[in-house]
MARTI-528477 format. One line per field, with one value per residue (C-alpha): residue number from 1; residue in one letter; x, z, y. Coordinates in Angstrom, 1 decimal. Layout:
N
pos: c(NUM, ...)
code: c(A, ...)
x: c(X, ...)
z: c(Z, ...)
y: c(Y, ...)
This chain:
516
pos: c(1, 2, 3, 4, 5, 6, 7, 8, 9, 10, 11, 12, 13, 14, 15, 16, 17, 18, 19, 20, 21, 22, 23, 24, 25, 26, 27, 28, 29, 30, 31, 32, 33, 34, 35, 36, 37, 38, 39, 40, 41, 42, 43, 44, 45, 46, 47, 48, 49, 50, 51, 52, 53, 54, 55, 56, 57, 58, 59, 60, 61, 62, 63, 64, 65, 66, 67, 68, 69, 70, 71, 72, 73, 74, 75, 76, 77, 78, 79, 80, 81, 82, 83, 84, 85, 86, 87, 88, 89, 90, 91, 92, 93, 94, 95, 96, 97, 98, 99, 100, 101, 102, 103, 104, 105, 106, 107, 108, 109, 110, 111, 112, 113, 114, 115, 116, 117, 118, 119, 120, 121, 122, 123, 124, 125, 126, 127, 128, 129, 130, 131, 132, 133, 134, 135, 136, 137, 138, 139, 140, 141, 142, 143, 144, 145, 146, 147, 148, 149, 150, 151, 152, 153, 154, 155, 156, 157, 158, 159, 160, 161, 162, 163, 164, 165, 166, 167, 168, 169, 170, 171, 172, 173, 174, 175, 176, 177, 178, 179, 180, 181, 182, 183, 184, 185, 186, 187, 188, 189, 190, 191, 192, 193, 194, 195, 196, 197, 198, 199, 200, 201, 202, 203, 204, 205, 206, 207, 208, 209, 210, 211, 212, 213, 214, 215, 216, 217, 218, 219, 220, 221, 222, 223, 224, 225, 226, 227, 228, 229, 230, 231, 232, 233, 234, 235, 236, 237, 238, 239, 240, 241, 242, 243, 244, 245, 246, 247, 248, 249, 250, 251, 252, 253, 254, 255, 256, 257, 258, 259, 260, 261, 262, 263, 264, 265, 266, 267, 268, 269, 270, 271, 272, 273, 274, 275, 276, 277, 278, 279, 280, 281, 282, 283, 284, 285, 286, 287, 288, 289, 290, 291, 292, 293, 294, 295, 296, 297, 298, 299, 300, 301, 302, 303, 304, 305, 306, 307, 308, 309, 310, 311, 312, 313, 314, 315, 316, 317, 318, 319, 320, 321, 322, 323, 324, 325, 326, 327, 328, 329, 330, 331, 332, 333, 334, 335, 336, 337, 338, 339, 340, 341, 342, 343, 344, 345, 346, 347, 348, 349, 350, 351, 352, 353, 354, 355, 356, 357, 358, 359, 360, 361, 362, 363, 364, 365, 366, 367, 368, 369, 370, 371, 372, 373, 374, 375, 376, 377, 378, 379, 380, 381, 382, 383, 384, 385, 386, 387, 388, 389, 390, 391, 392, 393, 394, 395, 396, 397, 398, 399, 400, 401, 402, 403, 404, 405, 406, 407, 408, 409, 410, 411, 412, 413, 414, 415, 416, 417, 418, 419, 420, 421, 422, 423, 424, 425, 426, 427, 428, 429, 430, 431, 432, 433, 434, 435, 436, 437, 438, 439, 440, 441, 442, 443, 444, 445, 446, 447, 448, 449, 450, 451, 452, 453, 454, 455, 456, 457, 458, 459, 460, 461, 462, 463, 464, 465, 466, 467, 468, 469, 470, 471, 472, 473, 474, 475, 476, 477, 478, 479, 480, 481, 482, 483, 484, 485, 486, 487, 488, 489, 490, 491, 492, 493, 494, 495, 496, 497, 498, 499, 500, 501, 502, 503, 504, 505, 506, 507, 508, 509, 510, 511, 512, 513, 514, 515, 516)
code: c(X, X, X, X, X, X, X, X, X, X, X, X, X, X, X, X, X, X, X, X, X, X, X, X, X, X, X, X, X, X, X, X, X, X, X, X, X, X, X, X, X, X, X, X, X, X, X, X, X, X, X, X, X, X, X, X, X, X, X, X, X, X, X, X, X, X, X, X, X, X, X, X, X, X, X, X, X, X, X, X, X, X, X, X, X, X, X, X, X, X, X, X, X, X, X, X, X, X, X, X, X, X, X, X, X, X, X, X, X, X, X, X, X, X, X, X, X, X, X, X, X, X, X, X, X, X, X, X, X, X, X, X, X, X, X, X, X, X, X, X, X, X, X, X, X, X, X, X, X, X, X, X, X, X, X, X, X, X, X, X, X, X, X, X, X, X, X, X, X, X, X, X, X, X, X, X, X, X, X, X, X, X, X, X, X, X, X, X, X, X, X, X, X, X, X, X, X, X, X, X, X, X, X, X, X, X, X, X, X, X, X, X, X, X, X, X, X, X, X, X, X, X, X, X, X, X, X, X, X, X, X, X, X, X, X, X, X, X, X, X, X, X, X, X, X, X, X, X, X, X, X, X, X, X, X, X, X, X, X, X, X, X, X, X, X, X, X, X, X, X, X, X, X, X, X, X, X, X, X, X, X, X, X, X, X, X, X, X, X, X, X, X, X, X, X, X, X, X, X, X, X, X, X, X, X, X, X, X, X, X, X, X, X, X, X, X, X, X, X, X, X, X, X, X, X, X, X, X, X, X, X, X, X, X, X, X, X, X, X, X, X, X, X, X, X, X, X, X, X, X, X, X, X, X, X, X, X, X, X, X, X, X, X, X, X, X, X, X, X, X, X, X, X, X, X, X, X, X, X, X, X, X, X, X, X, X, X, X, X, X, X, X, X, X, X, X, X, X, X, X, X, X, X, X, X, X, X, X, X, X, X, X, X, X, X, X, X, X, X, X, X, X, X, X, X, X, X, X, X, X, X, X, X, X, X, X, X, X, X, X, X, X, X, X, X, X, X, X, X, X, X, X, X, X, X, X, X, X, X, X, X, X, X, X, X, X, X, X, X, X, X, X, X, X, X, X, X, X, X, X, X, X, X, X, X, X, X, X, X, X, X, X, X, X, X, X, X, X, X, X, X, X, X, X, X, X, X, X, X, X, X, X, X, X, X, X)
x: c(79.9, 80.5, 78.1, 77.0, 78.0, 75.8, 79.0, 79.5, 76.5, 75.9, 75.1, 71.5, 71.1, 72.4, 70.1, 68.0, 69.6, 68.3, 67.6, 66.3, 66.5, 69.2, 67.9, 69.8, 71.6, 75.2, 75.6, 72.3, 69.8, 67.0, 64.3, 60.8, 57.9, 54.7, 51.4, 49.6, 45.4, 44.5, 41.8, 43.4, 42.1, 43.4, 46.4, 46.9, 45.7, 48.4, 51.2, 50.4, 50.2, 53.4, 55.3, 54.4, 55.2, 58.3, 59.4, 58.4, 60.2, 62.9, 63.6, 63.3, 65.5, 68.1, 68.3, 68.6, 70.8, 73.0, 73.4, 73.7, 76.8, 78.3, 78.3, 79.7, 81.2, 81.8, 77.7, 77.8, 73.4, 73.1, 75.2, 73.0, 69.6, 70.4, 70.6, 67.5, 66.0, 67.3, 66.1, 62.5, 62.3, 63.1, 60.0, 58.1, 57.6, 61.1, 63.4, 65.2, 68.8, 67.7, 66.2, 69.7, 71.5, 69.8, 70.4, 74.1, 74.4, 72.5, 75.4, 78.1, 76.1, 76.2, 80.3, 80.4, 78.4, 80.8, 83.9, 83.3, 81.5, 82.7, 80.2, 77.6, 79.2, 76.8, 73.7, 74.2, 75.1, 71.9, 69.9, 71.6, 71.1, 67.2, 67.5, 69.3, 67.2, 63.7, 65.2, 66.5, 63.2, 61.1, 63.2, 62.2, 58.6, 58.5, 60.8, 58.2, 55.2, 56.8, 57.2, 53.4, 53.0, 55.2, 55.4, 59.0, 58.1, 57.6, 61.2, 62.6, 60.8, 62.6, 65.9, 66.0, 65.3, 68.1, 70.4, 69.5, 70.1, 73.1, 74.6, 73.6, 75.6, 78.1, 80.2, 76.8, 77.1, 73.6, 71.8, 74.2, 73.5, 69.6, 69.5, 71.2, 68.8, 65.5, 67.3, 67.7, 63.9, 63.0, 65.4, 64.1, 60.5, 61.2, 62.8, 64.0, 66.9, 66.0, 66.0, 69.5, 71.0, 69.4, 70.7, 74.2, 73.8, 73.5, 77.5, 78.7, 76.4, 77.6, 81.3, 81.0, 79.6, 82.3, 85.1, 83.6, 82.2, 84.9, 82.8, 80.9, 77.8, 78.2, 74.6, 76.9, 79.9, 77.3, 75.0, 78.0, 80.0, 76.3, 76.3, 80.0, 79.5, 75.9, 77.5, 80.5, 83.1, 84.8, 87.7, 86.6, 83.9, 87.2, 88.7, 85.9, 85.1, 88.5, 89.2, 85.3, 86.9, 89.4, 87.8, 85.4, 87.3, 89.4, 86.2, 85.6, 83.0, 80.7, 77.0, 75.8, 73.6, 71.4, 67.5, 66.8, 69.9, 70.7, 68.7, 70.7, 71.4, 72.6, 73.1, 75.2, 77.3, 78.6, 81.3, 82.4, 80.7, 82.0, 80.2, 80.6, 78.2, 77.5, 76.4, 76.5, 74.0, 73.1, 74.6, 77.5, 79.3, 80.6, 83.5, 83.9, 87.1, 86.0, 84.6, 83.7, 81.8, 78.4, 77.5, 74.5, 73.5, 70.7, 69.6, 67.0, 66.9, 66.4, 64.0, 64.2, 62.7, 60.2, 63.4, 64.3, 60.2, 59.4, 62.7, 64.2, 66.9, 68.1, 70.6, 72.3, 75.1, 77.6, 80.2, 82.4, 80.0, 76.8, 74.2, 73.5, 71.2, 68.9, 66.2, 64.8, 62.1, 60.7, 59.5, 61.6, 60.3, 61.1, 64.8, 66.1, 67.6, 70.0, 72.9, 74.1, 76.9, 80.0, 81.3, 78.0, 78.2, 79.9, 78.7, 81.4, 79.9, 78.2, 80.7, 83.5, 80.9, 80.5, 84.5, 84.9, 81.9, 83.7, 87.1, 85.6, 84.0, 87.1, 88.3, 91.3, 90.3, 93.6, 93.0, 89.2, 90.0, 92.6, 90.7, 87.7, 90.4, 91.3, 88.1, 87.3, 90.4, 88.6, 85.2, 84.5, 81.2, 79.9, 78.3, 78.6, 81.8, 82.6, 79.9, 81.5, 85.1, 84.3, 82.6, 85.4, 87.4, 85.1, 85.6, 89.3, 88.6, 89.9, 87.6, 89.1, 89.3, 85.7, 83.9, 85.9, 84.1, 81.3, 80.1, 81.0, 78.6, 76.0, 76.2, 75.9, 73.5, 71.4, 68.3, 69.7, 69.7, 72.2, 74.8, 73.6, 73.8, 77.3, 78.1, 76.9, 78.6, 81.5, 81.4, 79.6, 82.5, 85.0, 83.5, 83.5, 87.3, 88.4, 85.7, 87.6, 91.0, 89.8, 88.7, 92.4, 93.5, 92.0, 92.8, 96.4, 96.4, 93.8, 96.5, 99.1, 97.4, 98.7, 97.0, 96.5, 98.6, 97.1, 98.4, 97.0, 93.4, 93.5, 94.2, 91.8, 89.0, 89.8, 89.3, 86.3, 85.2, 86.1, 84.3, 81.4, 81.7, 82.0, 78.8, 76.8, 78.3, 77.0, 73.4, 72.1, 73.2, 71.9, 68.1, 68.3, 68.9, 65.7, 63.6, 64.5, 63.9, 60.1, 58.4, 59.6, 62.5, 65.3, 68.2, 65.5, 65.8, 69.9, 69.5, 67.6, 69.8, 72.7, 70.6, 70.0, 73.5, 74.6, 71.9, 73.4, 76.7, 75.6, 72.9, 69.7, 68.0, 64.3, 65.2, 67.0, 63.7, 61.4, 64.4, 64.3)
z: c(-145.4, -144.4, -143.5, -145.8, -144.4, -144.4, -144.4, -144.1, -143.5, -145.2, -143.6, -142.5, -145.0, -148.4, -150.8, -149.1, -150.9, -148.5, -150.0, -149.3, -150.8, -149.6, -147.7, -149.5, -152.5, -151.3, -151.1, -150.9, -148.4, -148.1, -150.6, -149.3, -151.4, -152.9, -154.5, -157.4, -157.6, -161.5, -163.4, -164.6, -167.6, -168.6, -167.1, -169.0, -172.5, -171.8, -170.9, -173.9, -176.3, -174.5, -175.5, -178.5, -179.0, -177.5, -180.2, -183.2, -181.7, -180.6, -183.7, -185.8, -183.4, -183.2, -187.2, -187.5, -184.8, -186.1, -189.5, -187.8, -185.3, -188.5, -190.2, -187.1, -184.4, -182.1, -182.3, -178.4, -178.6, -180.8, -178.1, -175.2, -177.0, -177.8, -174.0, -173.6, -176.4, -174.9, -171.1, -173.3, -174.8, -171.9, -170.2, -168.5, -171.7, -172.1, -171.2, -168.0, -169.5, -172.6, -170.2, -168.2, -171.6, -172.4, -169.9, -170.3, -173.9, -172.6, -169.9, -172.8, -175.1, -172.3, -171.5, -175.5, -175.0, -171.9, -173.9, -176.7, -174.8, -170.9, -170.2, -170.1, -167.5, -164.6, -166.7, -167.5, -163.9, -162.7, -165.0, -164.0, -160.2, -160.7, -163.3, -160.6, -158.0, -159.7, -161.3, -157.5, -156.3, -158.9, -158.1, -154.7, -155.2, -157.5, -155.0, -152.5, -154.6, -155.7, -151.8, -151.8, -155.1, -155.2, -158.8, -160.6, -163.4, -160.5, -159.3, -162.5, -163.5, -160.1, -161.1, -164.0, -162.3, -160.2, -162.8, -165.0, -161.2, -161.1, -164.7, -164.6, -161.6, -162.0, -158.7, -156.4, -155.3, -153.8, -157.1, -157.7, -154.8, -154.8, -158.6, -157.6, -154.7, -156.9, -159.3, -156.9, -156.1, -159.1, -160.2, -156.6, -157.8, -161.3, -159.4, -160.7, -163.5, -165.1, -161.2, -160.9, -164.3, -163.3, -159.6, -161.5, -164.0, -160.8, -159.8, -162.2, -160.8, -157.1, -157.9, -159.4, -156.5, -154.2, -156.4, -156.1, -152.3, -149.8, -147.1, -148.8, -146.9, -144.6, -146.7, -150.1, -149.5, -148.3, -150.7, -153.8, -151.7, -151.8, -155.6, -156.4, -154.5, -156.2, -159.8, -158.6, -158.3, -154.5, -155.2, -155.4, -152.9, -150.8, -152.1, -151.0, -147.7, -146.6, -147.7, -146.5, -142.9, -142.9, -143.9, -141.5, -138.4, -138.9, -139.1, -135.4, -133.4, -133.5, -133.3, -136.5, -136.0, -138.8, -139.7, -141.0, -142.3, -139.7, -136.7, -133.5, -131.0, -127.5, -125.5, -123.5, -124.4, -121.4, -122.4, -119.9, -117.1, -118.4, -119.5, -121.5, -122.8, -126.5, -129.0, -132.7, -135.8, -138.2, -139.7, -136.9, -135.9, -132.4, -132.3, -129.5, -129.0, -127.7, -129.2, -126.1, -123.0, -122.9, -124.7, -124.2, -125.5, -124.7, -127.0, -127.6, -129.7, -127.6, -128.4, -131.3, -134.6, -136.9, -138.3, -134.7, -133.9, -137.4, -137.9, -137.5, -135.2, -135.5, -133.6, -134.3, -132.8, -135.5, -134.7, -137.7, -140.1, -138.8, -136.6, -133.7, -132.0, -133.3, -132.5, -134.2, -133.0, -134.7, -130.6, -128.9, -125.6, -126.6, -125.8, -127.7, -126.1, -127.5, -126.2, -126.8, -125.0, -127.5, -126.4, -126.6, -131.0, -133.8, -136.5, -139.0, -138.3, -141.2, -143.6, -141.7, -142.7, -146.2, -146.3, -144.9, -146.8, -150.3, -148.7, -148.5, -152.2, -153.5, -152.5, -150.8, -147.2, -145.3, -146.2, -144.9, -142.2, -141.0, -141.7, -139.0, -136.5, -136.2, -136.2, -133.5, -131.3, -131.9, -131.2, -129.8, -128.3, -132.0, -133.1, -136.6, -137.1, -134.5, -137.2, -140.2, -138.8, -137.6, -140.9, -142.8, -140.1, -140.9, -144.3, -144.0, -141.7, -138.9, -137.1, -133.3, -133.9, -136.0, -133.2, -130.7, -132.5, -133.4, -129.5, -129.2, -131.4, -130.4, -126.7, -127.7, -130.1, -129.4, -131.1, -134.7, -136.5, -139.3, -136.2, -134.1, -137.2, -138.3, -134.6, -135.0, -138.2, -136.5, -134.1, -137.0, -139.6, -137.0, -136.0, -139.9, -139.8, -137.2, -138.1, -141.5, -139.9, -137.1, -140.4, -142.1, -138.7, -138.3, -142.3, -141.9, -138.2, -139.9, -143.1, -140.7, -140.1, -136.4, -133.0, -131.6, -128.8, -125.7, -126.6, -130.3, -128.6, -126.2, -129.0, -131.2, -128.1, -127.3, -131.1, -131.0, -127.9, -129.6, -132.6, -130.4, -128.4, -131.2, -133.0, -129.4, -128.9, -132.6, -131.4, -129.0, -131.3, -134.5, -132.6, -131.2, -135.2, -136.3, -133.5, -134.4, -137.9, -137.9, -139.8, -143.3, -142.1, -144.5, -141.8, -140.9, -143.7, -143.4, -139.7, -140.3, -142.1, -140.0, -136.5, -138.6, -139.1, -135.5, -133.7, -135.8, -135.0, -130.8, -131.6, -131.3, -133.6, -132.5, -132.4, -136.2, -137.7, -136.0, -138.6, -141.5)
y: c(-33.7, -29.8, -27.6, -25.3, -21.5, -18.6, -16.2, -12.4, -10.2, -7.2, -3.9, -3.2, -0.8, -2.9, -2.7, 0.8, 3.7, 7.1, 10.3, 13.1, 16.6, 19.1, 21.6, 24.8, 25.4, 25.7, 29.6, 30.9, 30.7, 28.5, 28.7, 28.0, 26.4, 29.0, 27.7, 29.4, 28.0, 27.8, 26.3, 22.9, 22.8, 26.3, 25.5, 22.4, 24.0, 26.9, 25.0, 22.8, 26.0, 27.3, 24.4, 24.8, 28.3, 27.9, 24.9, 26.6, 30.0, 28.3, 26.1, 29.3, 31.2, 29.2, 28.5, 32.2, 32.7, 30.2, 32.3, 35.7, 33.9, 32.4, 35.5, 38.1, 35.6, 38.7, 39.0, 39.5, 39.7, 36.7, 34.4, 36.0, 35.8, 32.0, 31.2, 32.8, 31.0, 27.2, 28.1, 28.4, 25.6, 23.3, 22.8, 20.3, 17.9, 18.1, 14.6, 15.1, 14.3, 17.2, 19.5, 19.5, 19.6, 22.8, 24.7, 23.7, 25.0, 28.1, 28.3, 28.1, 30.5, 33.2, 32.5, 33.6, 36.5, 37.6, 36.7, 38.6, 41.5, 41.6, 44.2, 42.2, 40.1, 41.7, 41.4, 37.9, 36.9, 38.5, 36.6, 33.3, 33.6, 34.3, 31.1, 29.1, 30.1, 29.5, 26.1, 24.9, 26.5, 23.8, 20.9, 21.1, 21.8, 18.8, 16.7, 16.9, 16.8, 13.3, 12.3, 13.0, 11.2, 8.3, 9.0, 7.9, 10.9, 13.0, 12.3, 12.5, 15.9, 17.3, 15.8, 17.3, 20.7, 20.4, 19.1, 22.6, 24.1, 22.9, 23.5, 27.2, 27.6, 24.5, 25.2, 25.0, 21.3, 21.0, 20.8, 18.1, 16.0, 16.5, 15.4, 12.4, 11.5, 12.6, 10.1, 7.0, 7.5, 7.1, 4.3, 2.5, 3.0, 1.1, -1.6, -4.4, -4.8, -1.5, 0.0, -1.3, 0.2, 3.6, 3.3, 2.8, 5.7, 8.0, 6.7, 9.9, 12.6, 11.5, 11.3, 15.0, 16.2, 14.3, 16.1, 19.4, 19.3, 20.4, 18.7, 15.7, 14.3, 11.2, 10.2, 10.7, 8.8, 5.9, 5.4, 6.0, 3.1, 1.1, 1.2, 0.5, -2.2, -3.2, -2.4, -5.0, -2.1, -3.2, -1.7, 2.1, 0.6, 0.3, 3.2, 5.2, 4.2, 4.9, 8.1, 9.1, 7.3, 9.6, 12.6, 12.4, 11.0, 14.4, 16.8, 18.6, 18.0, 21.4, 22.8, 24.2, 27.2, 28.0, 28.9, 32.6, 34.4, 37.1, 36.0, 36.7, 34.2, 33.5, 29.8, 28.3, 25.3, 22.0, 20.1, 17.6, 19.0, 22.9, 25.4, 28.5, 31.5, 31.8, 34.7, 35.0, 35.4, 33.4, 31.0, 30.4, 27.2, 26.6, 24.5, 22.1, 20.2, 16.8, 13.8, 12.0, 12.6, 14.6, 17.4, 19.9, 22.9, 25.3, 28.6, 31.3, 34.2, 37.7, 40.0, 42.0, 43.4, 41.2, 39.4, 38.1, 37.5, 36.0, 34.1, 30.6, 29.4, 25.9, 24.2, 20.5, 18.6, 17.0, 15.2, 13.2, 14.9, 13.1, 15.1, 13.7, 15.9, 19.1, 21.4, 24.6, 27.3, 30.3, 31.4, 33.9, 32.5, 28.6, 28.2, 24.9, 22.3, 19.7, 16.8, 13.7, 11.5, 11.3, 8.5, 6.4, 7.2, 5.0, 7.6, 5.9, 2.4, 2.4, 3.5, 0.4, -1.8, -1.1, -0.9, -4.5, -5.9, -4.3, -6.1, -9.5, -9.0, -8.9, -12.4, -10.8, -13.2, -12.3, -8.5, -8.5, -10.5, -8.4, -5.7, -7.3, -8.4, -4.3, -3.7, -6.1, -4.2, -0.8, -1.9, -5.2, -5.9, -5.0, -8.4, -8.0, -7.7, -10.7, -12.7, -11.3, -12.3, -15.6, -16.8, -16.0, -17.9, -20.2, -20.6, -20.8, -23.4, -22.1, -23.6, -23.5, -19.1, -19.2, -20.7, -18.3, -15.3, -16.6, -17.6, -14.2, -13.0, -15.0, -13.7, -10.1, -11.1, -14.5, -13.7, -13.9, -17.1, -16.8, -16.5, -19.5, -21.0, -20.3, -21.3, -24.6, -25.1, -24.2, -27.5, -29.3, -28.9, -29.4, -32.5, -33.3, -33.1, -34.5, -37.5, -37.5, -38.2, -40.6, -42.8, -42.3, -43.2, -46.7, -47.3, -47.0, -48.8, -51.6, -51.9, -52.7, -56.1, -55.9, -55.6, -52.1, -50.8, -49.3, -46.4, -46.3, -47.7, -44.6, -42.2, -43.6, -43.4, -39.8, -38.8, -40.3, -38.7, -35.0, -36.0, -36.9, -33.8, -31.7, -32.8, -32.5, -28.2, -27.9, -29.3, -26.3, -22.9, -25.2, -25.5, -22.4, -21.2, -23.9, -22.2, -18.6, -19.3, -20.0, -22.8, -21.1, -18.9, -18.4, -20.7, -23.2, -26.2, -25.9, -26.4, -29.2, -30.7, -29.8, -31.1, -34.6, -35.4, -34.2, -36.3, -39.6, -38.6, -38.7, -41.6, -39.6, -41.7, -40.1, -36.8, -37.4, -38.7, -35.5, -33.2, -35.5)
């Protein structure tokens, strides 16, 4: 009887969507955080009348306004005082998904107004960057009050922030991408099948931002290719990782320099044992053309006015779009200091991974597996994909190249039991077969009702001493896979029951009754 085969393992992070919220709108600078001190209970009774107030206002408004449209369509005021209206009647009560919907018929109110009335394009743009910027501004306030909280309303109060962010000002794509991860908070806080179906409703939100973004985030493409794959979609899964591959293998290594808008800069820069003298403001980006050997950098701001003595300067490394190195000061007199050694990363690990995993999904086995076996070429002292490779080998039953990979695996990795395991089942199954025709064998030579040949005896022998040695290489990776297990480890019941039949297969009656 076969082994059963625990086959291809997914990535580390299967299952952990990240998120965090984006820094910065995308072109504006960086908003930071105030606190107003109230009496709660006046708060709450204001905010409670507010609401109200708004409702009945708004209800009313908007009836009238409706009239007043219908009867002069060129009402230029009506359009313009309707978007006011909607932007008050969202508030805080209001459902996420409404709140966002609001501020998106606001939007289309105002493009009305300018339509019909271009002079109040300016006006109208004004009051939508100080809407944009106190809605971003909200969405992370709440963000990190729900980091603090661990609330899921929390979450979904600052999603719904950044979502009316981001339809005031639909071309920003950082609202976009921070509603998505408030979202996936939440959803991971419901957990269970109602977590799931919300991870999936955030698919659309991410896929918007991918089409607008000219540079999507390493963190985006990842966590979109984690829930195609979780909402059984491989094939975009597949279609995804390999376009973010691409896009990323062809971005330049560089240092990002950013903090305070406008805070002057100096450094120096070593590639590969070279170095050069730097000086910009910020933001800057210094492009390096390597993507191996080390990298360092060291900066400082000089002296200057309060901008230079107040401000930040950060620094970071990318290189692929993944930082690999940062620092940030607000001290004249602290110089920052960052490096990394290029040829030391895999920042696109992650996203292989999830390609191969999304491959092997789809029940396509030669694709994946040539997939791996390139891999393998590219990268091969990576243990997971020598595991994942040789389990599918091992379920082809290509036992001879599955046990080749797999030893592999286990010597760059011994400590994990899934691949002693799959090792053992390697020799095991093996074993198995050949047992399998080593019994046809003597049938057909028995059915003949004539004497063996010393020829057909020595064949017959050496099978069995294969069979033999097969079922004793599966014995040390298979206790090695019992041991590393534990006394209720997830591998440690099938290696028992592996160990069983390979000690009756070499006669190890005592040690068969001890894994019974």
């Amino acid at each position: 009887m076969k082994m059963r085969i625990y086959s291809v393992a997914l990535p580390s992070t299967t299952g952990r969507l990240r998120a965090g919220v984006s820094s910065s709108a995308a072109g504006s600078s960086a908003l930071h955080p105030h606190a107003n001190l109230t009496d709660s209970r006046l708060t709450t009774m204001m905010t409670r009348q507010s609401a109200l107030f708004a409702l009945l206002l708004g209800s009313l408004g908007l009836m009238a306004l409706s009239g007043c449209i219908a009867q002069d369509s060129a009402n230029a005021e009506a359009y313009a005082m309707k978007a006011r209206i909607l932007r008050q009647m969202a508030d805080s009560t209001t459902p996420p998904g409404e709140y966002k919907q609001r501020y998106r018929e606001a939007r289309e109110a105002e493009q009305q107004a300018i339509e019909f009335d271009p002079g109040q394009r300016s006006t109208i743009n004004s009051q939508r960057e100080l809407a944009f910027i106190e809605e971003y501004q909200k969405g992370a306030d709440a963000f990190n009050e729900a980091r603090k909280s661990r609330s899921k309303d929390d979450f979904m109060r600052a999603a719904a922030f950044f979502g009316a962010a981001s339809a005031i000002r639909p071309d920003s794509t950082g609202p976009i991408l921070n509603e998505a991860f408030a979202r996936l908070q939440a959803a991971r806080l419901e957990g269970g099948d109602q977590g799931t179906q919300e991870m999936a409703e955030v698919i659309p939100i991410l896929e918007t931002y991918i089409e607008k973004e000219d540079q999507p985030s390493k963190d985006a493409y990842t966590i979109l290719a984690q829930l195609y794959r979780q909402d059984k979609q491989p094939e975009k899964a597949i279609d995804l990782t390999e376009t973010a591959i691409e896009d990323l293998s062809n971005r330049p290594t560089h240092i990002r320099v950013s903090g305070t808008q406008g805070v002057d800069y100096t450094g120096t820069v070593e590639v590969g044992g070279s170095s050069r003298s730097v000086e910009g403001t910020t933001p800057d980006r210094i492009e390096l053309s390597t993507s191996e050997g080390m990298v360092s950098g060291s900066f400082q701001k000089p002296e200057g006015g309060k901008r230079q003595t107040k401000g930040r300067l950060q620094v970071a490394l990318y290189m692929q779009g993944t930082e690999l190195a940062s620092d940030q000061t607000t001290s004249p007199a602290e110089p920052l200091e960052i490096s990394a050694d290029l040829s030391a990363q895999t920042p696109l690990a992650e996203l292989q991974n999830q390609r191969l995993n999304a491959l092997n999904s789809t029940g396509n086995t030669e694709r994946a597996m040539q997939a791996y076996q390139e891999q393998i070429e590219q990268d091969p002292d990576d243990a997971t994909y020598r595991y994942n490779y040789g389990s599918l080998l091992l379920n082809a039953d290509r036992y001879d190249e599955a046990a080749e990979q797999l030893a592999r695996a286990v010597e760059l990795d011994p400590d994990d039991p899934k691949k002693q395991y799959n090792l053992g089942a390697a020799y095991l199954n093996k074993g198995v077969a050949l047992q399998d025709s080593l019994v046809s064998l003597r049938d057909s030579l028995t059915a003949r009702e004539q004497p063996l040949t010393d020829e057909e005896r020595k064949m017959v022998r050496e099978l069995d001493e294969q069979r033999r040695g097969l079922f004793k290489d599966a014995i040390p990776p298979l206790e090695r896979a019992r041991q590393l297990s534990g006394p209720s480890g997830q591998y440690r019941q099938s290696a028992c029951s592996a160990l069983f039949q390979a000690y009756v297969q070499t006669e190890q009656t005592e040690k068969a009754e001890e894994v019974k």
